[in-house]
N, C-alpha and C positions, 0 to 999 in steps of 0.2 A: 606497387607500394610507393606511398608519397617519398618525396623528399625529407631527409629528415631536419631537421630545422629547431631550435629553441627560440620558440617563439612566446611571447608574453603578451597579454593585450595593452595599448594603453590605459582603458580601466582603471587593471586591477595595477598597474607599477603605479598609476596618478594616487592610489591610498596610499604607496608609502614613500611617493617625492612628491613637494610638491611643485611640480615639474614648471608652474607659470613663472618661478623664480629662480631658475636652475638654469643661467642659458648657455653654461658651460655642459652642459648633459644633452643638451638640445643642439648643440652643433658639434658634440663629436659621436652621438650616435643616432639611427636612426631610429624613429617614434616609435614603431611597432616589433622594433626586431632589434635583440641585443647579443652576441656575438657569445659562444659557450666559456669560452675564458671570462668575460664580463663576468655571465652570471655566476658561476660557483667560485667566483671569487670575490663574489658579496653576499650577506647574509642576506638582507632583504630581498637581493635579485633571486635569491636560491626559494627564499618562502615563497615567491613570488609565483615563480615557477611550478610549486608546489599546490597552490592556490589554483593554477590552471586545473594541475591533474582533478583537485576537486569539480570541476564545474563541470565535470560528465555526470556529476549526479544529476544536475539537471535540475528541476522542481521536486523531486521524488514524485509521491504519488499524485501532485497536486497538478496533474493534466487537464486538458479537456476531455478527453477521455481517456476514463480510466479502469484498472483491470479489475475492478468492480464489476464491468459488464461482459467479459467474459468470463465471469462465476456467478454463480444462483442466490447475488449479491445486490443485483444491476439490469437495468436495461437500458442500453443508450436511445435515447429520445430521437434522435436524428440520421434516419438512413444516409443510406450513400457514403458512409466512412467506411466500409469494407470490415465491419467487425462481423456481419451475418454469416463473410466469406470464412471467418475460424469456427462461430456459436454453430453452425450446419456441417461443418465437417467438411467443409471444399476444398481445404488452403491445400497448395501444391506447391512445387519449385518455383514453377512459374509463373503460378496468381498466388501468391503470399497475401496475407490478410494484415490486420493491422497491425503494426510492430509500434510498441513502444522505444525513443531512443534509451532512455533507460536497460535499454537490453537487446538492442538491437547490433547484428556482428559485429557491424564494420567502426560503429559507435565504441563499443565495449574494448575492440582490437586497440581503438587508437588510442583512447583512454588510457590501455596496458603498454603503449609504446611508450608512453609519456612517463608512467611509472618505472619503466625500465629504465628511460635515461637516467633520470633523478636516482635512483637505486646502483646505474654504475659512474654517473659523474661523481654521486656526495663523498662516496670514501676518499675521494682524490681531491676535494675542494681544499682551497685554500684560506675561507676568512676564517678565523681567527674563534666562533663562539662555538665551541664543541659541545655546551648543551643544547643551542638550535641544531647542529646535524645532525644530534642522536635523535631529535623530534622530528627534523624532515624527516630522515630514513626511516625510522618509525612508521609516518603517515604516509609514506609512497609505498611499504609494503602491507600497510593497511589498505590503501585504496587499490592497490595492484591484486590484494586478494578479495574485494567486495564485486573487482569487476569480475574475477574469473568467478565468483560463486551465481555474478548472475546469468554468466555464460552456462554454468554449468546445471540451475537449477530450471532454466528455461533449454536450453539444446541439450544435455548430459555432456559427455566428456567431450572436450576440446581441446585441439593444439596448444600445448604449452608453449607459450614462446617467452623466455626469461632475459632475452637484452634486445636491444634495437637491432634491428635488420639494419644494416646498410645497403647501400645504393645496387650495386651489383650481386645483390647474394638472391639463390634460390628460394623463393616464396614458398614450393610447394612444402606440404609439410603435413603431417596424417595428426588425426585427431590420435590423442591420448586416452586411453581407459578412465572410467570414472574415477578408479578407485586412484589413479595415481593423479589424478586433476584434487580431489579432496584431499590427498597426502600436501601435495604443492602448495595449497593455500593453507590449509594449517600449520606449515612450517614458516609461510608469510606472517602469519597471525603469531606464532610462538613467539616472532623474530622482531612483531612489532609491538608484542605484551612488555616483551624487555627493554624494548629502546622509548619506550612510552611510559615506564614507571617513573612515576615520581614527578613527572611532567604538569603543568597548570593546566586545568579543565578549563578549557575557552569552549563552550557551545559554539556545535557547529565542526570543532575538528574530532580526529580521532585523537580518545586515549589506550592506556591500557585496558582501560574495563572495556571500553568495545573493541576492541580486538578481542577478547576474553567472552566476550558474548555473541559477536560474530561466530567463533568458535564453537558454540555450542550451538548452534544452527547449524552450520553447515554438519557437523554432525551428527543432530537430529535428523534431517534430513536423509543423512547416510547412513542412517541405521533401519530407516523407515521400511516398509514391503516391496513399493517401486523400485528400489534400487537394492534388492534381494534376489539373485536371479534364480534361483528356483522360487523363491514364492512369486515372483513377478509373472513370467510364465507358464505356471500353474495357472495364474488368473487372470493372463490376456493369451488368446491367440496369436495377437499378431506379436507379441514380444516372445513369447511361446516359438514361434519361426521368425523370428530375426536372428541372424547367424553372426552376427557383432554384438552380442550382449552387453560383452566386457565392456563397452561404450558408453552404457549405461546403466550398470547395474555390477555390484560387487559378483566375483564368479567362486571366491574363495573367502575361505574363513568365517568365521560362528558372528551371525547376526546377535545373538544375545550382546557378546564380548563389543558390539559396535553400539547397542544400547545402553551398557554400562558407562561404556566414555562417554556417551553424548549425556547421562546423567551426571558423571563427575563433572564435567564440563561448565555445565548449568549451575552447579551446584555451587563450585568456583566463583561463577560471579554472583549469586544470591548470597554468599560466607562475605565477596568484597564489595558491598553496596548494598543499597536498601531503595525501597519506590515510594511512590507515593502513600500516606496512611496505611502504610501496610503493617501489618503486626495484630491489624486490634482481633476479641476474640469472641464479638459479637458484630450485628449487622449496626449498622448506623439506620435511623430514619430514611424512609423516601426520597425526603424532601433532599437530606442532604446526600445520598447516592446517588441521585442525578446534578446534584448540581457539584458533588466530586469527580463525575465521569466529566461534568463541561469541562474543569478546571484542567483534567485531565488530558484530554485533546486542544485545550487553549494553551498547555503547554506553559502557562505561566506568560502569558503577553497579550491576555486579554483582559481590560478593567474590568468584568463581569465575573472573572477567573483567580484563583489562590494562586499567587506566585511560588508557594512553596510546590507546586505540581512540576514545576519544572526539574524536580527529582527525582520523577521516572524517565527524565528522557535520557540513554545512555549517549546516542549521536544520534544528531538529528539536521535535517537542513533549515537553517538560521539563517537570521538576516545579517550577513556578516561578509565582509572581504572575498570570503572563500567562494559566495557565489552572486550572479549576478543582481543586483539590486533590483529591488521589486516595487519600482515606481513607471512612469512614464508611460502607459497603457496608451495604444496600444502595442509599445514596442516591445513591450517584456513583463514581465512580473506575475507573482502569482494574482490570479485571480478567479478563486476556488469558489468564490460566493456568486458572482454573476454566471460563472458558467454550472451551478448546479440550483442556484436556489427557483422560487416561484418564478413562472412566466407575470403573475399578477405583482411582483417588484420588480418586471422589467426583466428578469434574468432568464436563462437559458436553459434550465431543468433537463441536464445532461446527461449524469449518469444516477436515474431512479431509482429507489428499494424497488422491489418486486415483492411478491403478497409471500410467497416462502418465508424469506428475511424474517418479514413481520410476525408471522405464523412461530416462526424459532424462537423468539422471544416468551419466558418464560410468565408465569403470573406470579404476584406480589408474594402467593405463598408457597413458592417452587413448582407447584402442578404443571404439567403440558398444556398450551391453549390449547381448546379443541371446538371446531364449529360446530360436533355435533352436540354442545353442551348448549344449549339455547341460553344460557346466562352469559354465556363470552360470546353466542350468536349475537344477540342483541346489542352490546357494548362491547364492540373487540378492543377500543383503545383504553376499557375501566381499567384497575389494578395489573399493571403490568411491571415485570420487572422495570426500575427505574432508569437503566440505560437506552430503554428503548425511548422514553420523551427527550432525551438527552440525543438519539441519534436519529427520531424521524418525521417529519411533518407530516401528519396527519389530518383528514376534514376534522375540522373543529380548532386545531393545535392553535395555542396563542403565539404569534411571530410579533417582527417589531414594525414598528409603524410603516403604512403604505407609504409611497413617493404621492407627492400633495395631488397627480390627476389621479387619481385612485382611491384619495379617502373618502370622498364623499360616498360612493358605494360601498367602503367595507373602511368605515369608523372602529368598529370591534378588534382589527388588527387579526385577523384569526383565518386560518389556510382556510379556503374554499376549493376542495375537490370533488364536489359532489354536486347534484342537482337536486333541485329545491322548488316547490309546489310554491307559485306567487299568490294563494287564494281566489284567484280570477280563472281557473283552469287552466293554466300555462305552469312553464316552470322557469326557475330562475338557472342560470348557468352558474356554476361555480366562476371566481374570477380567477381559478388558477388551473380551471380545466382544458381542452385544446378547444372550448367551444366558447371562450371567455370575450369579453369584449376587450382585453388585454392581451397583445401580441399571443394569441391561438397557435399561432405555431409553435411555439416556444413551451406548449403545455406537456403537462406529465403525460403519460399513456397509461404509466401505471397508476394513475391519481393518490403517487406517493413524492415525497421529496426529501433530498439528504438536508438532516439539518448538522451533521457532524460536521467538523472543521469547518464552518461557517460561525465565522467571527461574530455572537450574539448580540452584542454590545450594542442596544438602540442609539447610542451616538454616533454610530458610524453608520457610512451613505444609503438610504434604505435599497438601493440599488444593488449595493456591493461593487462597484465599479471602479473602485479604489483596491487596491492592490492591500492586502489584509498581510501581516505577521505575523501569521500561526505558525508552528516551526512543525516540518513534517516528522516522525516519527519514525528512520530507518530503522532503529533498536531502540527498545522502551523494556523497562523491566518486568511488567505482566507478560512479554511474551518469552522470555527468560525464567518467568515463575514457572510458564504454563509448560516450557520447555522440558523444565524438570518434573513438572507433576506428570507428563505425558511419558517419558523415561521409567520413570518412579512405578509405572502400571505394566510397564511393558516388564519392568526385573520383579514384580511381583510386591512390588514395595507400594501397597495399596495407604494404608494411611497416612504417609507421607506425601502421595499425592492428593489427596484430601484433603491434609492440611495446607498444602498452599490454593488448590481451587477455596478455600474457604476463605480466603487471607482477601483471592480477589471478589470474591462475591460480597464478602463483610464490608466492606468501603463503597461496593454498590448500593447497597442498603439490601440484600438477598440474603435469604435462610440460607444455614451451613447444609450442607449434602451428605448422605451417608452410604452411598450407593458400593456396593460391589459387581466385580466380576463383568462381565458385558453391560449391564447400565452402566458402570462408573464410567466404561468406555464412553457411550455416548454421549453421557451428563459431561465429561470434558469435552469431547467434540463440540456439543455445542455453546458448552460456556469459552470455550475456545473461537467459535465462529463472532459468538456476539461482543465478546469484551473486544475483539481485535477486527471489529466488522470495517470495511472500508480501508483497512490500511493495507493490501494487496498480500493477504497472508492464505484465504481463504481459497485462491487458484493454484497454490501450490499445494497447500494441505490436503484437498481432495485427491489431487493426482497420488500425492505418494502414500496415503491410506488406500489409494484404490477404489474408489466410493465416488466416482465421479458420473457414471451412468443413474446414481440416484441423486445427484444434486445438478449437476448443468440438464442431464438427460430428462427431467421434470418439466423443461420449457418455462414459460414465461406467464407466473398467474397474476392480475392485476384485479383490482374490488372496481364493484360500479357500486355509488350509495344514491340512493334515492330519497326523499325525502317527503314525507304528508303532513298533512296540517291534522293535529288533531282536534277531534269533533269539538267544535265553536272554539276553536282556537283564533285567532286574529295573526295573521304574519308579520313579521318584522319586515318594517321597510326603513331605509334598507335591511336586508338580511342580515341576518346573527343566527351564531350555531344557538340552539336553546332546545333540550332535550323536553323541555317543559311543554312546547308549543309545537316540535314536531315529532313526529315518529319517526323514525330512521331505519331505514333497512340494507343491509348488506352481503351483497351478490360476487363471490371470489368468478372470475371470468377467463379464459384461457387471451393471449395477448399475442397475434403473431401477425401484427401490423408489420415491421420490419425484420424480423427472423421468427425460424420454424425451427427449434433447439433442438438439438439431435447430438449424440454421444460415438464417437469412433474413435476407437484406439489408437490411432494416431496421435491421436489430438494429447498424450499424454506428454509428446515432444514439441516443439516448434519447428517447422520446418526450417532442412538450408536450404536457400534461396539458391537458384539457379546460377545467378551471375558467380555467387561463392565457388561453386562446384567447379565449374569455367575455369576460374583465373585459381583452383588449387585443385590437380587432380588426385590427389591424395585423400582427399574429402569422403569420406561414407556417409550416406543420407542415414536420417533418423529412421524409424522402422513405421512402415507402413504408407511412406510417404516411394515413389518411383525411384527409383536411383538415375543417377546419371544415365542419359541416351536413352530410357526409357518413355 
């Protein structure tokens, strides 16, 4: 265990001294390290500190690679990152796959260290503003309990550990039962609903409403099947014989009674906030469901975007004090646009749709797509619900202007994933396929690309190379709606989950639903996948319905489009999409260029890593994975 230390960066103290005229600050302490008596016994040195705990959030979802591509969401473009080692089922103790620090142990541990100090220095602090300490205290057991829910919704139950270890004391220490890991942060979350009322909404920190909505997650989650241990092992083997249940799965008490709370819960914060356009009691227009879902993901900070959207976000990571500023590329900042968009603007085309995704998205008048309909054969991208052109580039899709060596071949501005008949017997390569005269490596595999959280705004760099201000979405209130309407079906309470799926399809511009009984189940499943597609909700939600052998276990389908001239047609040169002058055909094709998807029950945990096992023998491996010495 490190040393323990109250350490501040210079950074984040430089926003609140400003330290180049301070040179009585500058000679009696030193620049990176301010002494525990200093800080709690200044307000600003205490936010300060507070400000650290935040910055294990990290970027949120806004990686290079993201868990988008370990769900039937994604497929990362570029081998050799170790994600084939999870999507195949290999990951062990000791070849672990890819870990995000977002959730990774030793990340999440220290992050909870930090929380701990701040949680037992502030009762004892001495500046003088007791409603900042009731708001630190507040947000360190806010953040104290975000990090254990991500411990606990990626590994199950883990060590509690509720104050700083000191220097000499015994590390070892056994994991906790789930159900007392979900007691522990819900009483984090009760403790920070209180000390956060009443508090200023500054985007970017916690308030009461999310702690309040945090809440109702983690106990949807704990209400769900995965963490039911007779139904859990009813319907895995290997959880079926794991002989530590308790670790991850309730072993007592009435699942229903765990569904009620996780609907009161919900319900709580739907009664104290409201989202975006929510309420109306018909659909809005096409035109304007997609271009509410952009507003919706721009989060209110893109000029292309409604700034009143920034009312669904309940916390969110902002560009703000709290975490590291997102300029200076390549030294840091988010850069969601170069590492996902077209290879043909120069970017990276990281983490792809896959042909499923696309397939899930509904048609303009609720029907299922289906290929074997030859009217959605012919034109998969015509009439489709309106959040799918809001979430996917597609051949054809209009984007914003090429970077200047690129216009002269593709004037039209418009995605090229396909190949294209030049009327001389050849064909034209798409400029954004892997076969493009534009950095080819960098092409889709799946000839799909994300256009969600990609800042559309043709004033900014066509490249995306500039670090973009989308704020990421930890908590938003669709998945709070959808919370309760998923609650609302499980206690029987079918028209009330109805009514709020309808609340969120009506502002997409989609028919209301009227589904009972096992459709309703699915019709929210996948109004659930697509309204919350890309925001890392879709790799848990499978797991703990248990339905993951039919969505990761599907493998990886990707479209080839071809293209003909038709008869006395004349080709654009250069090329443009024009349904007038070509005929288009489309080929869904199995993708196992860099992984061969495969489903194992394991895979429902994360592995602990080997070194953890080591340095804490009290450790129990997750089920299905070897246990120590094994």
């Amino acid at each position: 265990m490190k040393k323990i230390l109250v350490i501040i960066s210079v950074v984040l103290i430089s926003t609140i001294f400003p330290m180049s005229c301070n040179q009585d600050f500058l000679n009696t302490e030193p620049q990176d390290r301010i002494s525990s008596d200093a800080t709690w016994s200044d307000g600003p040195l205490s936010q300060a500190f507070i400000y650290n705990v935040y910055s294990f959030l990290g970027y949120g979802g806004f990686e290079e690679q993201g868990l988008s591509s370990i769900t039937d969401e994604a497929m990362f473009t570029h081998a050799g990152r170790n994600i084939d080692t999870f999507n195949e089922g290999s990951e062990s103790p000791s070849n672990p796959a890819w870990f995000s620090a977002t959730y990774e142990w030793d990340d999440m541990y220290y992050a909870i260290r930090e929380a701990n100090i701040a949680i037992q220095e502030l009762p004892e602090s001495t500046f003088a503003d007791d409603e900042l300490r009731d708001r630190l205290m507040g947000e360190a057991h806010f953040l104290r309990a975000y990090y254990y829910h991500q411990l606990l919704r990626y590994y199950g139950g883990v060590p509690i550990i509720d104050t700083p270890y000191g220097l000499d004391e015994d590390y070892s220490i056994a994991r906790n039962t789930f159900e007392e890991c979900v007691n522990f942060i819900i009483s984090d979350l009760d403790q920070a609903t209180t000390l956060l009322a009443g508090k200023e909404d500054t985007p970017g920190r916690a308030t009461d409403i999310a702690a309040m909505a945090l809440k109702a997650r983690v106990l949807l989650y704990a209400a769900s099947d995965l963490h039911d241990a007779p139904t859990a092992q009813a319907n895995s083997s290997t959880l079926g014989g794991y002989s530590d249940i308790a670790l991850v799965a309730y072993t007592s008490g009435s699942q229903m009674d765990r569904w009620n709370d996780a609907k009161d819960a919900a319900k709580a914060v739907l009664d104290a906030t409201t989202g975006y356009k929510m309420g109306l009691t018909a659909p809005v227009s096409p035109e304007e469901g997609r271009q509410n879902y952009i507003s919706l993901y721009c989060g209110g900070q893109s000029s292309v975007g409604d700034p009143a959207a920034a009312s669904e976000l309940i916390f969110e990571r902002t560009h703000t004090p709290e975490y590291t500023e997102e300029d200076a590329w390549p030294l840091g900042g988010i850069h969601f646009g170069i590492n996902n968009g077209p290879n043909g603007y120069h970017n990276w085309a990281g983490n792809t749709p896959i042909q499923q995704l696309v397939d899930d998205y509904e048609m303009m008048d609720g029907s299922t797509f289906d290929w074997n309909n030859p009217a959605h054969a012919d034109d998969p991208y015509a009439n489709r619900d309106p959040r799918f052109y809001a979430t996917i580039m597609y051949d054809g899709a209009e984007w914003k202007p090429r970077p200047s060596d690129v216009t002269a071949i593709d004037p039209a501005n418009q995605i090229q994933t396909g190949y294209y008949a030049d009327g001389n017997g050849g064909i034209i390569n798409g400029i954004d396929t892997r076969e493009s005269p534009i950095e080819n490596w960098n092409g889709s595999r799946t000839h799909y690309y994300l256009r969600k959280f990609i800042d559309p705004d043709p004033a900014l760099p066509d490249n995306q190379s500039n670090a973009q201000v989308i704020p990421w979405p930890f908590l938003r209130y669709a998945e709070v709606a959808l919370n309760y309407a998923e609650a609302c079906i499980e206690t029987g309470d079918e028209p009330s989950a109805r009514e709020w799926i309808n609340q969120i399809r009506f502002r997409s511009g989609m028919p209301a639903i009227d589904d009972t009984g096992d459709a309703l189940v699915d019709r929210y499943r996948n109004e659930r996948r697509i309204e919350l597609a890309y925001e890392e909700h879709r790799y848990h939600d499978v797991r703990r319905w248990m339905i993951p052998e039919e969505t990761v276990g599907r493998g990886i389908k990707a479209i080839d489009i071809q293209a003909t001239l038709k008869p006395g047609a004349t080709p654009h040169v250069p090329y443009r999409h024009d349904k007038d002058v070509y005929d288009y055909e489309y080929t869904v094709v199995d993708n196992t260029e860099n992984e061969v998807r495969s489903w194992n029950d394991k895979m429902y945990y994360r592995v602990i890593i080997r070194d953890e096992i080591n340095r804490n023998s009290l450790l129990k491996q997750n089920p299905g994975y070897p246990a120590a010495g094994e």
